[in-house]
C-alpha positions as CSV (number, residue, x, y, z in Angstrom):
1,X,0.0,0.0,0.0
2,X,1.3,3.4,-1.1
3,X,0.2,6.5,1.2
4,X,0.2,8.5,-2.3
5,X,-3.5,9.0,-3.2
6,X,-2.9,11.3,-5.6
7,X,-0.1,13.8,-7.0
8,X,-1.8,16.7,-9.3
9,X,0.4,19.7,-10.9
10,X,-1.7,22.9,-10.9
11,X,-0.4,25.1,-13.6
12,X,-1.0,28.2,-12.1
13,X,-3.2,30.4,-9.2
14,X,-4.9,27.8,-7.1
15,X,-7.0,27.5,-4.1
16,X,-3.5,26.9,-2.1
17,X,-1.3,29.1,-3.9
18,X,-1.7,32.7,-6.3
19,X,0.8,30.7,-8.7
20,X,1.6,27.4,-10.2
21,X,1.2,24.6,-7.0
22,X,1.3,20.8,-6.4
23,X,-1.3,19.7,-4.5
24,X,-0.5,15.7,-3.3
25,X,-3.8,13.7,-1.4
26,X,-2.3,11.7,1.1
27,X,-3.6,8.7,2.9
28,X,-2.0,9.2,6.5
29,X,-3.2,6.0,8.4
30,X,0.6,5.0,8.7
31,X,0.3,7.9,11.0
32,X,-2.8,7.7,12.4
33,X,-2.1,3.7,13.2
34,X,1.1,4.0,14.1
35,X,2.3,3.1,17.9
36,X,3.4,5.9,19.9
37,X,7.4,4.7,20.0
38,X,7.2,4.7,16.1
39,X,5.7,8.3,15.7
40,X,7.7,9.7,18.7
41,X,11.0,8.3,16.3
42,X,9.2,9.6,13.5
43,X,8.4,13.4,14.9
44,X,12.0,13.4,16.1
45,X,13.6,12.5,12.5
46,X,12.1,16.1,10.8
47,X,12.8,18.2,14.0
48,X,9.4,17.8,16.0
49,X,11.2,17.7,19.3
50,X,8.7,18.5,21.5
51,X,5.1,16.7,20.4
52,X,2.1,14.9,22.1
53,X,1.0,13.2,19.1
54,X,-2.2,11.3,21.2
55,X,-3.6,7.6,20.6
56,X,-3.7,6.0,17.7
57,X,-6.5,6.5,16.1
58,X,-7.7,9.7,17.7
59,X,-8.4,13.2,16.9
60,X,-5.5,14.5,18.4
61,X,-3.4,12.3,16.3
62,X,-5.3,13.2,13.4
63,X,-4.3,16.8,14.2
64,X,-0.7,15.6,14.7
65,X,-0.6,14.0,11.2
66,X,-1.2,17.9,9.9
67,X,1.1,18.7,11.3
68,X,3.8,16.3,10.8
69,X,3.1,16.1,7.1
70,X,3.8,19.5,6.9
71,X,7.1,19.3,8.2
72,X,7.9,16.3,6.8
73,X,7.4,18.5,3.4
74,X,9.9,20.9,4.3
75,X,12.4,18.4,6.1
76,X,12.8,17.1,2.7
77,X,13.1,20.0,0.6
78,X,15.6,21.2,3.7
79,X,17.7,18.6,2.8
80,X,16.9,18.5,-0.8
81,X,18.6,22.0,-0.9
82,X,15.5,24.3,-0.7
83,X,15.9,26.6,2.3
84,X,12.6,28.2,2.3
85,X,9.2,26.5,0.6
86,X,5.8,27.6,1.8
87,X,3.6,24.6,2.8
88,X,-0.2,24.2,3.0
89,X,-2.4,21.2,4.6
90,X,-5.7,20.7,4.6
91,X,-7.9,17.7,6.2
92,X,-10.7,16.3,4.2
93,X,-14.0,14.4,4.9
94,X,-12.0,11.0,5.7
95,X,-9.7,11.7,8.6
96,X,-7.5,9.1,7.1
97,X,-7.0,11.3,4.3
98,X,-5.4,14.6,4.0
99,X,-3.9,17.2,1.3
100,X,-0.7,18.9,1.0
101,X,0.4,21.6,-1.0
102,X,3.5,23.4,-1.9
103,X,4.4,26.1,-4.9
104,X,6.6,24.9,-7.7
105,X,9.4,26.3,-10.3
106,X,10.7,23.1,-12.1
107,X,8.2,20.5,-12.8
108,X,10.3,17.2,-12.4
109,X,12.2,18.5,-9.2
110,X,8.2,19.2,-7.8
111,X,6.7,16.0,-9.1
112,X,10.1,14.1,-7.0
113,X,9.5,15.5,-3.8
114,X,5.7,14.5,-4.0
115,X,6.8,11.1,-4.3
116,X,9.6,11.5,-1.9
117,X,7.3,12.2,0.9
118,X,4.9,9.5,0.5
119,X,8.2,6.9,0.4
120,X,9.1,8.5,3.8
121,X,5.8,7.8,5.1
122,X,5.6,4.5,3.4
123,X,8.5,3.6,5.5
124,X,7.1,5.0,9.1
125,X,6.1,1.6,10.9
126,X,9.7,0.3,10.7
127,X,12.8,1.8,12.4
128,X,14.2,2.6,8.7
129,X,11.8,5.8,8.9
130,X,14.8,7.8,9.9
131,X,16.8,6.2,6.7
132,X,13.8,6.4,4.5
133,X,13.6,10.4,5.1
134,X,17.5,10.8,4.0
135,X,17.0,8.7,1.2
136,X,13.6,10.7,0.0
137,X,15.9,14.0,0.5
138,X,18.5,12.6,-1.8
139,X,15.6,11.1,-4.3
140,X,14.9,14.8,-4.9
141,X,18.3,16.6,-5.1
142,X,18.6,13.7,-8.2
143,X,15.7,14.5,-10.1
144,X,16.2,16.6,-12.8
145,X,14.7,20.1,-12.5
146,X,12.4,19.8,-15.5
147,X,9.7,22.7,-17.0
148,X,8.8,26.1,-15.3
149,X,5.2,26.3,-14.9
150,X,3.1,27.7,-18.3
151,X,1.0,30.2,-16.5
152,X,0.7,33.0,-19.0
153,X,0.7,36.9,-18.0
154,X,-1.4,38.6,-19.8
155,X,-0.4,41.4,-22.0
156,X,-4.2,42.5,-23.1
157,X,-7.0,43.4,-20.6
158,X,-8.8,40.0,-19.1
159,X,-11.9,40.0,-17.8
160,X,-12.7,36.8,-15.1
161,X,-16.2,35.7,-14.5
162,X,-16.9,32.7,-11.9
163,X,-19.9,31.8,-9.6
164,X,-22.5,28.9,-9.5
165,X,-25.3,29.9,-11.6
166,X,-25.3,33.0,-14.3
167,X,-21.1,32.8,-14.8
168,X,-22.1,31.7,-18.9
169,X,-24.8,34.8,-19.4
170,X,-22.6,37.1,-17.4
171,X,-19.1,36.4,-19.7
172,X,-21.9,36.7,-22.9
173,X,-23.1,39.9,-21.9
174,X,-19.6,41.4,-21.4
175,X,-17.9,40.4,-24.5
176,X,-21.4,42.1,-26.1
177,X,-20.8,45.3,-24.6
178,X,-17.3,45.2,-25.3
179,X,-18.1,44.7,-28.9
180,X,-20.5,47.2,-29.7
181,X,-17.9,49.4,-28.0
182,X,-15.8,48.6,-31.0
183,X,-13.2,46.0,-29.3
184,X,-12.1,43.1,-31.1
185,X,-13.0,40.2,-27.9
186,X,-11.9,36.9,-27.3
187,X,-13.9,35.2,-25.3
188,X,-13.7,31.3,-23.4
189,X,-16.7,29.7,-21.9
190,X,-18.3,26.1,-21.6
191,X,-19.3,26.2,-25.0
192,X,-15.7,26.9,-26.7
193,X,-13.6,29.9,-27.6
194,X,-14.6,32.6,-29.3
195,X,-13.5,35.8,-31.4
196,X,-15.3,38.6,-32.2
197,X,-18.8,36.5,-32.1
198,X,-17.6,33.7,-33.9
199,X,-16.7,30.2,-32.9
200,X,-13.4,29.4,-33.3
201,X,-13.1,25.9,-30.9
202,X,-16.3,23.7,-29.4
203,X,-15.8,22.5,-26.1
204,X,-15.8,22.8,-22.8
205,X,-13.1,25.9,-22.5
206,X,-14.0,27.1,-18.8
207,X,-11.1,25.4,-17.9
208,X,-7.3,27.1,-17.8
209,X,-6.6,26.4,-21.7
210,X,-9.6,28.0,-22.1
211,X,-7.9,31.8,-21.1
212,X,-5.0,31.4,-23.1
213,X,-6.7,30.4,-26.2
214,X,-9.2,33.6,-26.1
215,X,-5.9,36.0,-25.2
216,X,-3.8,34.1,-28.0
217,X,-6.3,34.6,-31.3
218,X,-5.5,36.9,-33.8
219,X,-5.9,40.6,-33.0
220,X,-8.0,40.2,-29.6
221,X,-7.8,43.4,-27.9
222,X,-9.9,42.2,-24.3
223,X,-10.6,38.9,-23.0
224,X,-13.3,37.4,-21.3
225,X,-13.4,34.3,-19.7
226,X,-15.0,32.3,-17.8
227,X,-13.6,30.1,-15.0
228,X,-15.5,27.2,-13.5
229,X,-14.6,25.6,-10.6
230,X,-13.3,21.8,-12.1
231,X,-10.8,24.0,-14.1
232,X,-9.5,25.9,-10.7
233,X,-9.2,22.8,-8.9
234,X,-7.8,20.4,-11.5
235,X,-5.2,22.5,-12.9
236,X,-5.0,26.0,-11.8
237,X,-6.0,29.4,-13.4
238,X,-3.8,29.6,-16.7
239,X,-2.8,32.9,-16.3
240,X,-1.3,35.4,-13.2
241,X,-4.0,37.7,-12.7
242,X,-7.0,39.5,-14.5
243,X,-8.0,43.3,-14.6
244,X,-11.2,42.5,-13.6
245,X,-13.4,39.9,-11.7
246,X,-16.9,38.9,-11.5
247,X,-18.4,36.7,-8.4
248,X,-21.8,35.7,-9.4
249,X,-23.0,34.0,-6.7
250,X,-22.2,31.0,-4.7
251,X,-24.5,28.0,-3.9
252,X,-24.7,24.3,-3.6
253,X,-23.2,22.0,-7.2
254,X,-21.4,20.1,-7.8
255,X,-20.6,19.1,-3.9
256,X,-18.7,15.9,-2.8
257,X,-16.2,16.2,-6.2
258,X,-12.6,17.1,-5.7
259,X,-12.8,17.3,-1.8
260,X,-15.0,19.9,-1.9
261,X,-18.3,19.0,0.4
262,X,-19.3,22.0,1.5
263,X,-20.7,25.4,-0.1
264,X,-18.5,27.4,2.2
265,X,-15.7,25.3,0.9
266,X,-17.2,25.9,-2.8
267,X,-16.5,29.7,-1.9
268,X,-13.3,29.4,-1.4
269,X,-12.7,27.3,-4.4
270,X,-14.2,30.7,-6.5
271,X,-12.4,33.5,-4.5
272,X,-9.5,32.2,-6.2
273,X,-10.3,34.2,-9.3
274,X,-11.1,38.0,-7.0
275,X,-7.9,36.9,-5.1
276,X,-5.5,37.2,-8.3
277,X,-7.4,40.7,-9.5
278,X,-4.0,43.4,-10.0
279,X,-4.8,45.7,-6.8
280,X,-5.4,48.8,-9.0
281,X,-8.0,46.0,-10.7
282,X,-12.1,45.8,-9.8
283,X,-13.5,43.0,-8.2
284,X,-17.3,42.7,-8.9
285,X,-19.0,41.1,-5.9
286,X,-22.8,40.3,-5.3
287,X,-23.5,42.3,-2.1
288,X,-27.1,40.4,-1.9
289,X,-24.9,36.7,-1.5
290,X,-22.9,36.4,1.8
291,X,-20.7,34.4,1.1
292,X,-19.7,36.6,-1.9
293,X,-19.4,39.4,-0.5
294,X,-17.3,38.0,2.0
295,X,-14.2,37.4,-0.2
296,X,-13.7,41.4,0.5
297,X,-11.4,40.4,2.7
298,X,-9.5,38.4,0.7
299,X,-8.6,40.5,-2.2
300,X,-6.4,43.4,-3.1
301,X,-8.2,44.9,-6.3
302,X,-10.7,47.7,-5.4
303,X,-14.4,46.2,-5.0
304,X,-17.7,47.0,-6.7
305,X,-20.8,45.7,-5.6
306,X,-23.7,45.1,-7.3
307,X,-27.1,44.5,-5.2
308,X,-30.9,45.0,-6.2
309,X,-31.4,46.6,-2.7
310,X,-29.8,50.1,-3.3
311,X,-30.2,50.2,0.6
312,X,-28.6,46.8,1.4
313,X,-25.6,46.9,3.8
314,X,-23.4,46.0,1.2
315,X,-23.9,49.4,-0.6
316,X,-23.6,51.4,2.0
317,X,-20.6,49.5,3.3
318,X,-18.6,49.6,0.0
319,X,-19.5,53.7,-0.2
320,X,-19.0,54.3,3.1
321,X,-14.9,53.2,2.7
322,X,-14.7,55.2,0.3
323,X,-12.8,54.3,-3.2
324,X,-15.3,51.6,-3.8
325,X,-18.4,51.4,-6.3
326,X,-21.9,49.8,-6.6
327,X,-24.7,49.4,-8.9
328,X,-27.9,48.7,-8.2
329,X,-31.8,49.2,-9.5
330,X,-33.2,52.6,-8.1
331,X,-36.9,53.8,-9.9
332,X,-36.7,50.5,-12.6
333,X,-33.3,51.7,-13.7
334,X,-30.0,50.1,-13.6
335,X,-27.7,53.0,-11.2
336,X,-24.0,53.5,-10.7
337,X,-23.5,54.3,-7.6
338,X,-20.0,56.5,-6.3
339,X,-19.0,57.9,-3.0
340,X,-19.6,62.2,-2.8
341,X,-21.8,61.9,-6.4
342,X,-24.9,61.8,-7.7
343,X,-26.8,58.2,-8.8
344,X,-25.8,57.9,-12.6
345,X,-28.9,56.3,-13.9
346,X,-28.0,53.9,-17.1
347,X,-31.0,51.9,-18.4
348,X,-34.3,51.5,-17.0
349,X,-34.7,47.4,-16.9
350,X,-38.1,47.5,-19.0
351,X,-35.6,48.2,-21.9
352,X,-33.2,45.6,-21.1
353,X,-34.1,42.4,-22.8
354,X,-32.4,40.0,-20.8
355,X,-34.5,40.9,-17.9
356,X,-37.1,39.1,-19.0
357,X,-39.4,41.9,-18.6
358,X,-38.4,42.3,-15.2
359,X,-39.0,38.4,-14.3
360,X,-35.8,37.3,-14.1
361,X,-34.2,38.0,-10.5
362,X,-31.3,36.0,-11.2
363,X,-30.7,38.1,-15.0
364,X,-31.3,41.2,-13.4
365,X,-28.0,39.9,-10.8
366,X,-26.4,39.2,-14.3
367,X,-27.0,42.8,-15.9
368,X,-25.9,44.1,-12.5
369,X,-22.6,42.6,-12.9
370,X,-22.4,42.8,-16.1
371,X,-23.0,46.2,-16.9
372,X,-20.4,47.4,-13.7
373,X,-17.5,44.8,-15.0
374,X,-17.9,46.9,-18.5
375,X,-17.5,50.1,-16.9
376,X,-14.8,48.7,-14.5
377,X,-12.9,47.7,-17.5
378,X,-13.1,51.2,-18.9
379,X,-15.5,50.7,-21.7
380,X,-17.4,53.8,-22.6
381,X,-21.2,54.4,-20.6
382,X,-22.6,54.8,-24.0
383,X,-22.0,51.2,-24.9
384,X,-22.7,49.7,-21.6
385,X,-26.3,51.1,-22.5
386,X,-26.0,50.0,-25.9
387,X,-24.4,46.9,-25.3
388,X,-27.2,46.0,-22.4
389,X,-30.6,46.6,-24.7
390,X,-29.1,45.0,-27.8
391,X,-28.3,41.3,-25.9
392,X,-30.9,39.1,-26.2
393,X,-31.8,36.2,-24.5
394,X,-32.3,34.2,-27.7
395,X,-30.5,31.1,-29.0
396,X,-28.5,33.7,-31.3
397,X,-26.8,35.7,-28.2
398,X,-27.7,33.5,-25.0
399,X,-27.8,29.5,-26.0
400,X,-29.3,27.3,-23.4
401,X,-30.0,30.1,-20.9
402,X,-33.8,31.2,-20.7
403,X,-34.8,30.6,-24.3
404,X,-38.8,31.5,-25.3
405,X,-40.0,30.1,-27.5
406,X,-43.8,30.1,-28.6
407,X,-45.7,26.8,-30.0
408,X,-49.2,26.8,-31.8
409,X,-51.7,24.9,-30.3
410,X,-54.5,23.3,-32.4
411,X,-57.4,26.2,-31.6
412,X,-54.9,28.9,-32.7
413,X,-53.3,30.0,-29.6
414,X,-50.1,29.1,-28.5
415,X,-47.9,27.1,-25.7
416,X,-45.0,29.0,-24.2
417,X,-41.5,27.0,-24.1
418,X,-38.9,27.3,-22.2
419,X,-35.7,25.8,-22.3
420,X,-32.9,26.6,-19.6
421,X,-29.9,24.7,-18.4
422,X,-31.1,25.0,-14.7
423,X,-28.6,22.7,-13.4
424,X,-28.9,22.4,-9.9
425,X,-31.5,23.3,-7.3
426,X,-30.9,27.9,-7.7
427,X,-31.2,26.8,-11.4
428,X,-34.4,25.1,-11.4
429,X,-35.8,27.3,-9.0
430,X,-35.2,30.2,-11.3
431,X,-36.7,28.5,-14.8
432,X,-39.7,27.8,-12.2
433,X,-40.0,31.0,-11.6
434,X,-39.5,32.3,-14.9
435,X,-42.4,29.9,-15.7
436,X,-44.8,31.3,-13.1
437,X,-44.6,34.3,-14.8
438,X,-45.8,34.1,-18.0
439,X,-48.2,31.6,-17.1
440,X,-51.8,32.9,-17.9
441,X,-54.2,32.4,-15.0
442,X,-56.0,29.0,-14.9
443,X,-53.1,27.7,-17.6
444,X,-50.2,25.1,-16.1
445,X,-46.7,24.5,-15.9
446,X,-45.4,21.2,-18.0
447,X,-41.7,20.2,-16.8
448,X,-38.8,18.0,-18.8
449,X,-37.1,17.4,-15.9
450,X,-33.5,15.7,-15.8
451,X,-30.1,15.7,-14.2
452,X,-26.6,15.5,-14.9
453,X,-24.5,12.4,-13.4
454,X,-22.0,14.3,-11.5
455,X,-23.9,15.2,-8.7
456,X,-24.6,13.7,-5.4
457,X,-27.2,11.9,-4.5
458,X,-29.2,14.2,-2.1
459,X,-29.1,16.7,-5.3
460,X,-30.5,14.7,-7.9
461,X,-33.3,14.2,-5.1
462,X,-33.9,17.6,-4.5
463,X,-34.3,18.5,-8.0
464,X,-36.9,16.1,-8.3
465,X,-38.7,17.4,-5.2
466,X,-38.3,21.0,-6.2
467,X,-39.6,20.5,-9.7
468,X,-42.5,18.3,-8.7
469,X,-43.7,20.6,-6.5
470,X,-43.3,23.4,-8.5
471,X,-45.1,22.0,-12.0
472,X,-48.6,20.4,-12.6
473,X,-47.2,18.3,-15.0
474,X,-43.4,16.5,-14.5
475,X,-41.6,13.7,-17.1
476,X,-37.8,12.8,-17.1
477,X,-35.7,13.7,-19.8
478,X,-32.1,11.9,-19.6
479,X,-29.2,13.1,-20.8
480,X,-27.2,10.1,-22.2
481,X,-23.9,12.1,-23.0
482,X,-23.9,13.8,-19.1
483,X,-24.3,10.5,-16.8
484,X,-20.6,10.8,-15.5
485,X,-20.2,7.6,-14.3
486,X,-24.3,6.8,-13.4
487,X,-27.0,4.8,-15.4
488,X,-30.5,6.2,-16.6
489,X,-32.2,4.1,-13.8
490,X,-29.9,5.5,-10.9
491,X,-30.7,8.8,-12.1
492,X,-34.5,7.7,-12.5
493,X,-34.7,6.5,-8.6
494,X,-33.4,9.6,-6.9
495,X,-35.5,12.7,-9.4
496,X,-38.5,9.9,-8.8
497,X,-37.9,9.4,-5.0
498,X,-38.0,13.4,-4.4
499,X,-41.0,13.9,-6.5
500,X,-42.6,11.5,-4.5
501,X,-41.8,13.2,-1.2
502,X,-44.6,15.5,-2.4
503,X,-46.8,13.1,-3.5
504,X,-46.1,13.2,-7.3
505,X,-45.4,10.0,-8.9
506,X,-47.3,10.0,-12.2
507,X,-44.2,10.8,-14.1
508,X,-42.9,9.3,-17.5
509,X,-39.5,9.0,-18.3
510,X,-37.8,9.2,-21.8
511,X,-34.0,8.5,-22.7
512,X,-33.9,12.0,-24.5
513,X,-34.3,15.7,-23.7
514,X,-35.8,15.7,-27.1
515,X,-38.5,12.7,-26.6
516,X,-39.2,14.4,-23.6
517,X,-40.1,17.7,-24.5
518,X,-42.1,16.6,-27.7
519,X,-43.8,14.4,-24.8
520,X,-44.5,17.4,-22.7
521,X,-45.4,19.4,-25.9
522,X,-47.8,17.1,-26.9
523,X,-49.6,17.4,-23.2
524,X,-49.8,21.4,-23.5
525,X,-53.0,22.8,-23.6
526,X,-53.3,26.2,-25.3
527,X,-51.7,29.1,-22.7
528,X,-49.8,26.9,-20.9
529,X,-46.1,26.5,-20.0
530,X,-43.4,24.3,-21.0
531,X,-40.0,24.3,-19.1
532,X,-37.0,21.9,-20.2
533,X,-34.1,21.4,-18.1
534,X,-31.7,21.6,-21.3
535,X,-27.9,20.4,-20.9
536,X,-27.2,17.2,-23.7
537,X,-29.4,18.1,-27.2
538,X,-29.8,21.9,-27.4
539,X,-29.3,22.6,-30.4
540,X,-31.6,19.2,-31.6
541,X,-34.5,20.9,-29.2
542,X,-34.0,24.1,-31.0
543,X,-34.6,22.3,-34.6
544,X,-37.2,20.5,-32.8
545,X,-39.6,23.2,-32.2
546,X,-38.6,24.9,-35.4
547,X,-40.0,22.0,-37.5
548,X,-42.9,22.1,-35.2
549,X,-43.6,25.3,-36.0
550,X,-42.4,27.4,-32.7
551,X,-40.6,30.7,-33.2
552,X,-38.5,32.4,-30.7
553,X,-40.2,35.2,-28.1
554,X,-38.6,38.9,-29.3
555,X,-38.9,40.9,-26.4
556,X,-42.4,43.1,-27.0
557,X,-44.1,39.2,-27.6
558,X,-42.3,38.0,-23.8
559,X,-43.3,41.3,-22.1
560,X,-47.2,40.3,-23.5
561,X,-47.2,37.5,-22.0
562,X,-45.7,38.4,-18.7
563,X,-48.8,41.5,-19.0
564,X,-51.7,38.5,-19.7
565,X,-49.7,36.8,-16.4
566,X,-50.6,39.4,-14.7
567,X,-54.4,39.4,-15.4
């Protein structure tokens, strides 16, 4: 048995370091198990002199195991022949279990003393620990140095946009308004890479590659990108530091993947990207999230809040320092706000399209932040305005994220459909909401419900509460190409098993998002409401209501129907 779980090299600012890191998961029960006389020798071989590591098998010797791992680290690099070498360790959820971390400058040299220090502890048990240590030391002053890290520094403006939900619409909305200002933007999302509009690369790009494809293409003059947390955990943020950073918002996805269990852990994971803004930078922060607007105190770049409360603690709090913006909704317009000056009133929201008429709480957060990441960048306030009431939230300029569409219905009215990637439980709740509110009294709401693989257990569960008990009518749609390591049926149990929790279990299942929403379609009665959760076939569900005869919503056709909502 090896105590080396796992050795990753992360290419650049991480959650341990602000520049290129190793991060080893180590299995410490050589510690943990260990007998007193053994660890005692142990503790005294990489200078723990004085130590009371507790039983084996306790918390105290759990805490020793921190501990000693970390020095063990820097024993070996000591003697290795590096003098100084910052060290970080973390526990996990499995107390036999714990992760190490340490900055690197040549790759092989790095890689070595990962392995190095999970031979030393290999070797604990036995009286040749002492040896084992020495010899680890020497393993490392042998390897060859190896690579420096590839973490590019920028040499045009970079925009950074993370969070949990509205990161994708955000990134869109800036590269917009950057290129009706005239700017030639590349731009890296979830979809691919982008320049100037067009699709260069498919693919999943949130990732580090993704930044320094966008900053590489030909003639890009700002970048955009947007950075998911996979990509910051697996291999670092590709470059050194951005101009400009947008938090979304923070909530519960993607849990129990990577050692990350926890939504305040999930925080951390994302204040990565405001921690590496240059200091004379802006950090965009959602004063209405806490957990957001805690990563103030983490970051050196100048912060600018963005809250639908003009009177939320957050806005007075950033004014009230002084040096610090906010922008916010005062009167139904979207307002800059600036210590010792007046409100500078941009855009009333009726005008902006992506607010859904004013529906959409979560796109009103993502014009917020959009619209003050613009003007942090130093684009002009002329085509923040421009930029804000020309993007649409059509499949042209926002894919996948709050589509309308509208759908004849045999008398010669119409069903409303929506499709939305609503991934996680914020997600759903929002294209429920959105739902709601176009829904014309006495009509219902008809979901394609579904669920990636990649999520735990108590989430797929929830989604199938939340959407049961939000819709009249609910039917699975899977998404073959998504499972990640799950079957259809597994999938089926859980969304059906929180549905029934509210007493809904009259649902059909289909192996497609596309069979499902012709399914759903086919149940709609004129004036109702059609939402699909849309991650594997969008572009086939697009075709799909084309050739049935749907047409998208423009913006005067949405804003009817939120008016007949209304009564």
């Amino acid at each position: 048995m090896t105590s080396l779980v796992e050795l990753r090299i992360l290419e650049g600012p991480n959650l341990y370091f602000p520049r290129a890191a190793v991060k080893l998961t180590l299995d410490v029960s050589t510690i943990s198990e260990a007998s007193d006389e053994a660890v005692l020798r142990f503790a005294r071989r990489i200078g723990l002199r004085t130590t009371r590591p507790g039983a084996p098998g306790s918390g105290f010797r759990q805490r020793f195991a921190l501990r000693a791992v970390e020095r063990l680290v820097r024993a070996i690099a000591n003697e290795a022949g590096t003098r100084r070498l910052a060290v970080r360790v973390r526990p996990t959820s499995d107390p036999q279990v714990l992760v190490v971390a340490f900055p690197w400058r040549n790759r092989e040299r790095a890689r070595a003393l990962g392995e190095a220090v999970a031979h030393a502890l290999d070797a604990l048990p036995t009286p040749a620990v002492e040896q084992a240590v020495s010899a680890a030391a020497a393993e490392v002053a042998a390897a060859p140095r190896g690579a420096r890290p590839t973490t590019l520094v920028p040499k045009i403006p970079v925009v950074a946009v993370t969070g949990t939900n509205g990161k994708t619409t955000t990134s869109r909305m800036i590269a917009h308004i950057a290129r009706t200002s005239g700017l030639v933007v590349g731009w890296s999302n979830t979809d691919g890479i982008y320049r100037d509009g067009v699709l260069v690369e498919a693919g999943d790009y949130s990732g580090p590659s993704g930044a320094a494809r966008a900053m590489g293409l030909d003639g890009v003059q700002l970048a955009v990108t947007e950075t998911a947390r996979g990509g910051i955990l697996l291999k670092g943020i590709g470059i050194t530091r951005n101009d400009v950073s947008v938090v979304t918002n923070v909530t519960a996805d993607h849990l129990g993947l990577q050692g990350i269990d926890t939504v305040d852990q999930l925080a951390e994971v994302k204040s990565v990207v405001p921690r590496i803004t240059r200091k004379d930078g802006w950090a965009v922060l959602n004063g209405d999230d806490p957990r957001v607007l805690a990563m103030q105190a983490v970051i050196s770049a100048q912060p600018w809040i963005f809250s639908r409360d003009p009177d939320s603690p957050a806005v007075r709090e950033v004014l009230g320092h002084g040096g610090g913006r906010a922008t916010t909704v005062i009167d139904g317009w979207i307002t800059v706000l600036a210590p010792g000056s007046d409100p500078d009133p941009l855009v009333e929201l009726a005008d902006v399209p992506m607010t859904l008429a004013g529906l959409s709480r979560f796109n009103i957060e993502n014009a917020l932040a959009a619209a003050s990441a613009a003007l942090a960048i130093g684009l002009p306030r002329e085509a923040v305005v421009d930029g804000l009431t020309s993007f649409r939230p059509d499949a042209e300029h926002n894919p996948g994220r709050m589509n309308f569409f509208s759908m004849p219905s045999q008398d010669g009215d119409s069903v409303s459909v929506v499709m939305d990637l609503a991934h996680n439980e914020a997600g759903l709740e929002a294209l429920l909401e959105i739902m709601d509110g176009v829904r014309r009294p006495g009509a219902r709401l008809l979901l394609g419900l579904g669920a990636v693989g990649d999520r735990t257990d108590e989430l797929i569960d929830a989604l199938g509460e939340i959407g049961a008990k939000g819709s009249d009518v609910v039917a699975i749609g899977h998404k073959e190409w998504y499972l990640r390591g799950r079957t259809m049926d597994e999938i089926d149990v859980l969304l059906r098993a929180g549905a029934a929790r509210v007493g809904v279990t009259d649902i059909d299942t289909y192996e497609t998002e596309v069979a499902c929403l012709a399914a759903v379609v086919e149940r709609a009665r004129p004036g109702d409401v059609v939402g699909l959760m849309c991650h594997a076939e969008r572009q086939e569900a697009y075709d799909w209501i084309a050739a049935h005869g749907g047409v998208p919503d423009s913006p005067e056709v949405l804003a009817q129907k939120v008016r007949a909502a209304r009564g």
